[in-house]
Each structure stands twice: as C-alpha cells, then as structure tokens.
C-alpha positions as CSV (number, residue, x, y, z in Angstrom):
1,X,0.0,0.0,0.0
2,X,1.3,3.2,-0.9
3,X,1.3,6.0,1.9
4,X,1.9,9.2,-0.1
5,X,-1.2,11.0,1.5
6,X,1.0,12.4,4.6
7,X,4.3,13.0,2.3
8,X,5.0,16.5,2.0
9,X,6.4,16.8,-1.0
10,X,6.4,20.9,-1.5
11,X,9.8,21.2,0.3
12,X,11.2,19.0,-3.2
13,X,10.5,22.2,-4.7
14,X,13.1,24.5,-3.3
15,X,16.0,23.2,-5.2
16,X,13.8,23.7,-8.4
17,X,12.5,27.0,-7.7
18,X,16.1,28.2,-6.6
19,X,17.5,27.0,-10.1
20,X,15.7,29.0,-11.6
21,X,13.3,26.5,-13.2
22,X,9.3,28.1,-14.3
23,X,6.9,26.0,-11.2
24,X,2.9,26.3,-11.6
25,X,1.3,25.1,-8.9
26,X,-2.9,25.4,-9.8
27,X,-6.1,24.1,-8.4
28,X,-9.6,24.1,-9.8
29,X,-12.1,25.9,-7.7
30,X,-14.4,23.5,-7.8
31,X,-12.3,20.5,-6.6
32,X,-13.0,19.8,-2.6
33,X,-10.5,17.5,-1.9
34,X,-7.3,19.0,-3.6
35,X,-8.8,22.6,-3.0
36,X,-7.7,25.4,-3.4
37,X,-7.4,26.5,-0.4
38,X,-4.7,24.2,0.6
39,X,-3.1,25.0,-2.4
40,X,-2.8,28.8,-1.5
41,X,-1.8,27.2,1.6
42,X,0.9,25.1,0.8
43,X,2.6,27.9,-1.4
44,X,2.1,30.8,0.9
45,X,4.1,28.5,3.3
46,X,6.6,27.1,1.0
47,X,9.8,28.2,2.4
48,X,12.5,29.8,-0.2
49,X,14.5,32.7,-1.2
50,X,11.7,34.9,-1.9
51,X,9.1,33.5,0.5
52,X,8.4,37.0,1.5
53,X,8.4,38.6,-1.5
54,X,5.4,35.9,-3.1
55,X,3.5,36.4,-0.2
56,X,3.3,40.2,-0.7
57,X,1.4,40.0,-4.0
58,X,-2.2,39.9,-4.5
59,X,-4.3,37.6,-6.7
60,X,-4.5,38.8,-9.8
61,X,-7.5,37.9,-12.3
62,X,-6.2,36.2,-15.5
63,X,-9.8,35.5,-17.2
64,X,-9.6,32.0,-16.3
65,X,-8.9,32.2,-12.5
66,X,-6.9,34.5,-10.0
67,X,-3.3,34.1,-10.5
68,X,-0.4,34.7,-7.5
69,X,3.1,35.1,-8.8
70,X,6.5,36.0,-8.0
71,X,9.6,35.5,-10.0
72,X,9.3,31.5,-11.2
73,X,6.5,30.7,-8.9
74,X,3.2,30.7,-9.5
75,X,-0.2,29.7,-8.1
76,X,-3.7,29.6,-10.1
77,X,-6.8,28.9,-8.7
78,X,-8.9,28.0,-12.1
79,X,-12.6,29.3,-12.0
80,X,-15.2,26.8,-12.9
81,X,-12.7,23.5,-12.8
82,X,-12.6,20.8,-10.3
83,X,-9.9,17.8,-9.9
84,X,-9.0,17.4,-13.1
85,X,-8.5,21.4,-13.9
86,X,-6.4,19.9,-17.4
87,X,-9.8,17.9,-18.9
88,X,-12.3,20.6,-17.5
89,X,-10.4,23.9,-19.2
C-alpha cells in the first residue's frame, strides 16, 4: 500500500525553484479534496528565497482564475474546474 497522503512533498520544490526553473502550482475551484485552499496554503508556506516577496502579491484575475506570482513561482486557482482542472479547461 502506498502511503503518499502524509508525504510532503512541497519542500522537493526549493532546489527547483532556486535553479531558476518556471513552477505552476494550480487548483480548480471547484475540486474539494485537492482545493484550493490548501493550495494557496501550501505555497504561501513554502519556504524559499523569496518566500516573503510571493506572499506580498495579490491575486491577480487572469480571465480563467486568480493568479499569484513571483519571480518563477506561481499559483492559479482556475474558475469553474474541479480535480482534473487539465480535462475541464
């Protein structure tokens, strides 16, 4: 049995986001398992070099959801989409 649902894997991020490398994190608005409400969450609490300076920006709306961003990190909350944000926009 696997027993991912307790892993934390954000904190695999850092190395990735400190490279330099693009990272979307998104959720659908819809979806109440994965919501996105953890999501905003998890990446408000990721901690990296510019932790502080991702937390100081405000949702911005991109037509298709509200979008948070800062350097290579982003987070979209998707209007209308649920768990599988891909097949539903």
């Amino acid at each position: 049995t696997r027993m991912d649902w307790t892993t934390d894997a954000a904190p695999q991020l850092v190395p990735v986001l400190e490279a330099g490398i693009k990272v979307l994190a998104y959720n659908g608005d819809l979806d109440w398992i994965c919501n996105w409400v953890s999501g905003d969450y998890w990446t408000g609490n990721l901690t990296w070099a510019h932790t502080t300076e991702f937390n100081q920006q405000q949702p911005v709306n991109v037509t298709y959801g509200m979008s948070k961003k800062f350097a290579n990190f982003e987070f979209v909350r998707f209007f209308n989409a649920g768990h599988m944000v891909p097949m539903d926009k």
